[in-house]
N, C-alpha and C positions, 0 to 999 in steps of 0.2 A: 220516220224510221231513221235510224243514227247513221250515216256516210259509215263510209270505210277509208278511214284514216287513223294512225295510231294516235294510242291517248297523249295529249298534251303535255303528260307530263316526259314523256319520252323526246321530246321537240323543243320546250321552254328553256332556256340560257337560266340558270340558277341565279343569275346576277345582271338585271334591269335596270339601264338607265331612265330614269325619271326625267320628264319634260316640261313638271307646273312650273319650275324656276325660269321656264323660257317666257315669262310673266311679269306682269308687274304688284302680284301678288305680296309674292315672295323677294322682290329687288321691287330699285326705288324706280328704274326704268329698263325694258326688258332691248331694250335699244343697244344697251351697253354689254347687253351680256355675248361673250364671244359664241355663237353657236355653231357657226361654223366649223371654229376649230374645236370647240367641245365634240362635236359630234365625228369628228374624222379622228381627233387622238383616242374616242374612247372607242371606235373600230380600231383601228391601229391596235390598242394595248388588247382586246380578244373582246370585248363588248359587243353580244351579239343579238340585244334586245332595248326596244324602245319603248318608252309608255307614255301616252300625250290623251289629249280630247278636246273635244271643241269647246270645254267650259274656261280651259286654261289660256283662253286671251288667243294672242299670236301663237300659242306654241306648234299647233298642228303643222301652220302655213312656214314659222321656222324649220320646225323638223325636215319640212318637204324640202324646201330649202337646199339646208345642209345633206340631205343623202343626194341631192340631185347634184353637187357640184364636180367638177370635172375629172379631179383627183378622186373623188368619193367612187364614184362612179367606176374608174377606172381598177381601183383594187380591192370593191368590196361589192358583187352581183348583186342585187336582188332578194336572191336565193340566199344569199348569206346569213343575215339577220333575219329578225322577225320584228313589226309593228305591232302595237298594242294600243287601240282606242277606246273611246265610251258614245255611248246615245242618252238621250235623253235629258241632261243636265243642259241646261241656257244660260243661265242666268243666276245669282244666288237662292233666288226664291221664284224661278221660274223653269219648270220643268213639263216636258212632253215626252211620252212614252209612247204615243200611237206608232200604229202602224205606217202612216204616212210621213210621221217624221222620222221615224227611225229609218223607212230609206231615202228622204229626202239626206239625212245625217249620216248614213253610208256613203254616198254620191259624192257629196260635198267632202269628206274626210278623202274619199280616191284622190279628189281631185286637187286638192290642200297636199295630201302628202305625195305627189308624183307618183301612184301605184296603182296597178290593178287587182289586188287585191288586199284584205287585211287579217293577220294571221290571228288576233286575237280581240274582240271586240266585247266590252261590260259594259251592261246596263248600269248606267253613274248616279253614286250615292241613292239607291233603292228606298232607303228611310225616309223617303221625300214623297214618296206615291204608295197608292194602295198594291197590295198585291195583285188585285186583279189588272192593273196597269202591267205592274211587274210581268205576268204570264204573256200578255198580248204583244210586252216588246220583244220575249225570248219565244214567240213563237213565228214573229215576223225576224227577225234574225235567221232563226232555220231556217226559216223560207228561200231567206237569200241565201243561205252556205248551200243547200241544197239545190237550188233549182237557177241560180245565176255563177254562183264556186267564186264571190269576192268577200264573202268573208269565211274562216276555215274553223274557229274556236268560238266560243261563246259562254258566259259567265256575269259575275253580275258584283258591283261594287260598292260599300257605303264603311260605315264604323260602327253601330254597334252590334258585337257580335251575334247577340241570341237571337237578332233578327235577322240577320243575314243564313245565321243556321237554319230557322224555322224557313225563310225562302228555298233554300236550296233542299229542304226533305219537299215543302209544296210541290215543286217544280218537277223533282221526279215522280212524285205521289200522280199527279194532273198532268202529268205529259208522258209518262213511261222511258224517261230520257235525262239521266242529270247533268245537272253542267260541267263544262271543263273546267271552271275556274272560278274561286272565290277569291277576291282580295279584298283586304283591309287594311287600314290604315292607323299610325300611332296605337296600334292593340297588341305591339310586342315589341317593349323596348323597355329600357333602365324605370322607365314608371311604371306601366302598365303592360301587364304578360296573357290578357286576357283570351286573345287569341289563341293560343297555347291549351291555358286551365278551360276555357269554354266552349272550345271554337273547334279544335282538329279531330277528334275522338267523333262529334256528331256530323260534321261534314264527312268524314272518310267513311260514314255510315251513309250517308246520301250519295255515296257513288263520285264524289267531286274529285276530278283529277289533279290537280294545284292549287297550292292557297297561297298566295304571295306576299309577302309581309311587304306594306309601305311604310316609307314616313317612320325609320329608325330613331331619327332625334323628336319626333311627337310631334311633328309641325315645327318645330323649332325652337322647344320648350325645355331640349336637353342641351341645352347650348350657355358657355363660360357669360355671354353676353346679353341674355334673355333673350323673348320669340322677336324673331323678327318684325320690323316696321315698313314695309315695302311703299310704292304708290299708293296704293288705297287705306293706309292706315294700320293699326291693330288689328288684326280679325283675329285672333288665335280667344279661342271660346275657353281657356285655361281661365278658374276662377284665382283671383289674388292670392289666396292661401296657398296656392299648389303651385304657384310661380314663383313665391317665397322663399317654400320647401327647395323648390329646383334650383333656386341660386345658391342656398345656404350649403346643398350639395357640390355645386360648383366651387364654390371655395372650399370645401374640405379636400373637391380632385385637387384644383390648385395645390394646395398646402405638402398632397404629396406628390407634386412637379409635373404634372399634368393637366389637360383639359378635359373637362367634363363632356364635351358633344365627340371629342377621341375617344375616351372608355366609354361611350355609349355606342359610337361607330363600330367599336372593337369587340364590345361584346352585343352588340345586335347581330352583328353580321354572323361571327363563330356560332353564338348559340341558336340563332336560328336554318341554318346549315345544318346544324343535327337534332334540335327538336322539329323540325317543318320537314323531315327530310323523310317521311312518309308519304309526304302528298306535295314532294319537291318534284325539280325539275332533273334535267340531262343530270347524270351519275347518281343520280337520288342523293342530291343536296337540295334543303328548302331552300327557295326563290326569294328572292330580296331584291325591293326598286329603292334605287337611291339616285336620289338629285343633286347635282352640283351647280355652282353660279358662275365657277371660272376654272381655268385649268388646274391652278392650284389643287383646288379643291378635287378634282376629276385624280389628278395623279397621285394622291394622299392614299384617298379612296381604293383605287388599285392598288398601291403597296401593301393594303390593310387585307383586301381583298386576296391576293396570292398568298400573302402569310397568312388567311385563315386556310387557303387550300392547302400548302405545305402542312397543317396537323392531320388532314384527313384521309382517309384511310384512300385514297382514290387509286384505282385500276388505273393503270397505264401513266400516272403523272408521277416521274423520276423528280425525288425529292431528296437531297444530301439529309445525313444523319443531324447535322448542325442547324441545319434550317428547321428540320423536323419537331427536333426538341425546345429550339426557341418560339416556336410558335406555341406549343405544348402551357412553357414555362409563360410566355405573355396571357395567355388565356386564362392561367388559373391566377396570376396577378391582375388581369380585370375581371376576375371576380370576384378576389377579393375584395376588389375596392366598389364591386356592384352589391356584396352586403352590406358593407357602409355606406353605402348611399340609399338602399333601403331602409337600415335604420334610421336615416336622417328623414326618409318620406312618411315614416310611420305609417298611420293611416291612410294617407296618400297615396301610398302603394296600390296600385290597380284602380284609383278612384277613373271613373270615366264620366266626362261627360255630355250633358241632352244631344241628341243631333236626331229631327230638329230641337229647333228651341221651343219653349213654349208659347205657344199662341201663332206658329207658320201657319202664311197661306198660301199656296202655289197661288201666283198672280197671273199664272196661264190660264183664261177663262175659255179660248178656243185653242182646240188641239187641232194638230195638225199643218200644212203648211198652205202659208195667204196663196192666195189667188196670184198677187203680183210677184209672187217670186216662180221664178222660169224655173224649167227642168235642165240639169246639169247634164253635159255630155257625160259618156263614159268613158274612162282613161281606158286605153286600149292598145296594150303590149301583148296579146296573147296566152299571156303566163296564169289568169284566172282559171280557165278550166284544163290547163292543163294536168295541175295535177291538183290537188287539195291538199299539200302541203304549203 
């Protein structure tokens, strides 16, 4: 039976910071990246949402990190923010859904990130196991929000959308309970809007309370400099053809005195803020996670971020006439330049691709967790059953 706690969307920060970059994914070494001060400037500037998982390297054990330092600590509760993690993702091709590991990977997440509880937890990239996995991680998750109160939201995470939608009608169809949250990723942005045309119409029909748009720039394929090249090399699953498209784009923003991963920053964020804004978060604006690698990038990001709040209609946010209209007037100048960059993707426009690949084989051949790994203490500040928010 569903807790009694308000829906998610009434609770979630419309505006999520992203934690894979705390990686060596996405950077060449995650050593360098300042996380510290990323994570206390973007509370500082009104950032009151995090999103990490165990699949993204260091990033959890950074995150914990940074909200535990002394200053952090000192002007931002607990209760302030909200954490966002995943279960079941290991390794690239190594995935566990059971029951044992999802709360062995609860456990270990408290304890990585300094907390007693966690406010929003997805089952990671779902298109990687059968659905029948899928149901048995989200119904050991309830287990836990209900009968232990350290985790409070539950949902479920991957990329391509039709299946992510057919999960989430499953899941209420087989459980009488639908999720709080779908997110996806690179499926609404200057290439692909597929989230959008495919995806909010049949979820909002499954009862899902938020859908989160990740991964604005595509992985990093909407970018003046092509996808990034991190520690591990190329991974970005972008066929040559549509990396091509993406540059030949970039230099058209170029030419009219701009960068292409800017008007894609600029108009991901505005436009999805009011087409997502059905099954958004706090003020009924859609939810948008965005990652940054350094300060720079974190305060760009916020600038872009208020000026899209200054067009919208919001209750209670005093906004001068002149901020108003210039937000207005940049929105419809990056759209402009987002139908010309459509016509430069032609065909390419919404192209999406395999995830998996063909011929994956989850390399996990025992589920669950070994014998030689001990049982984790429980972090324990009291705040888990207190309340379920």
């Amino acid at each position: 039976m569903p807790p009694t706690q308000p829906p998610l969307s009434t609770i979630l920060p419309p505006l999520i910071c992203g934690t894979a970059t705390f990686n060596n994914l996405y950077n060449a070494d995650a050593a360098l990246v300042p996380t510290n001060a990323i994570v206390e400037r973007a509370l500082d500037l009104g950032v009151r949402a995090f999103d990490t998982s165990p699949y993204y390297g260091p990033s959890e054990e950074l995150l914990g990190k940074a909200l535990s330092t002394p200053s952090v600590l000192k002007k931002h509760p607990r209760t302030s923010y909200r954490i966002v993690t995943k279960v079941g993702r290991i390794a690239a091709s190594e995935f566990d859904y059971s029951a044992e590991w999802v709360r062995y990977s609860i456990q270990r997440s408290l304890q990585r990130l300094y907390t007693s509880y966690l406010d929003v937890v997805y089952c990671h990239d779902v298109e990687f196991v059968t659905a029948a996995e899928v149901l048995v991680a989200i119904k050991e998750l309830r287990r836990i929000r209900d009968e232990e109160g350290t985790v409070k939201y539950i949902g479920i995470s991957g990329y391509p959308v039709p299946l992510l939608c057919e999960l989430a009608e499953l899941v209420v169809k087989e459980t009488g309970e639908p999720l709080d949250a779908v997110m996806s990723y690179a499926n609404f942005s200057l290439q692909n809007t597929t989230l959008m045309s495919l995806g909010l119409e049949r979820l909002k029909r499954a009862g899902v309370s938020c859908v989160p748009n990740a991964s604005i720039l595509g992985m990093g394929l909407l970018r003046s400099v092509g996808v990034p090249v991190g520690g591990k090399g190329d991974f970005h699953p972008a066929p040559r053809e549509l990396r091509e498209k993406c540059m030949e784009a970039a230099k058209y923003v170029e030419g009219t005195g701009e960068r292409l991963e800017v008007v894609s920053i600029r108009w991901g964020l505005d436009t999805w803020s009011r087409e997502g804004a059905g099954l958004g978060g706090i003020g009924g604006i859609g939810v948008s996670v965005m990652g940054v690698s350094n300060l720079e990038e974190l305060e760009e990001t916020m600038r872009v971020w208020d000026s899209v709040l200054d067009g919208l209609p919001l209750a209670g946010r005093a906004v001068t006439k002149e901020k108003k209209d210039w937000s207005l007037a940049r929105a419809e100048a990056v759209a402009e330049k987002a139908r010309a960059v459509w016509d430069i993707l032609g065909s390419w426009k919404d192209y999406t691709w395999a995830s998996p690949d063909e011929g994956y084989v989850n390399v996990r051949a025992v589920k669950g967790v070994a014998d030689a790994i001990a049982p984790l203490p429980l972090v324990k500040d009291g705040s888990a059953k207190v309340s379920r928010l």
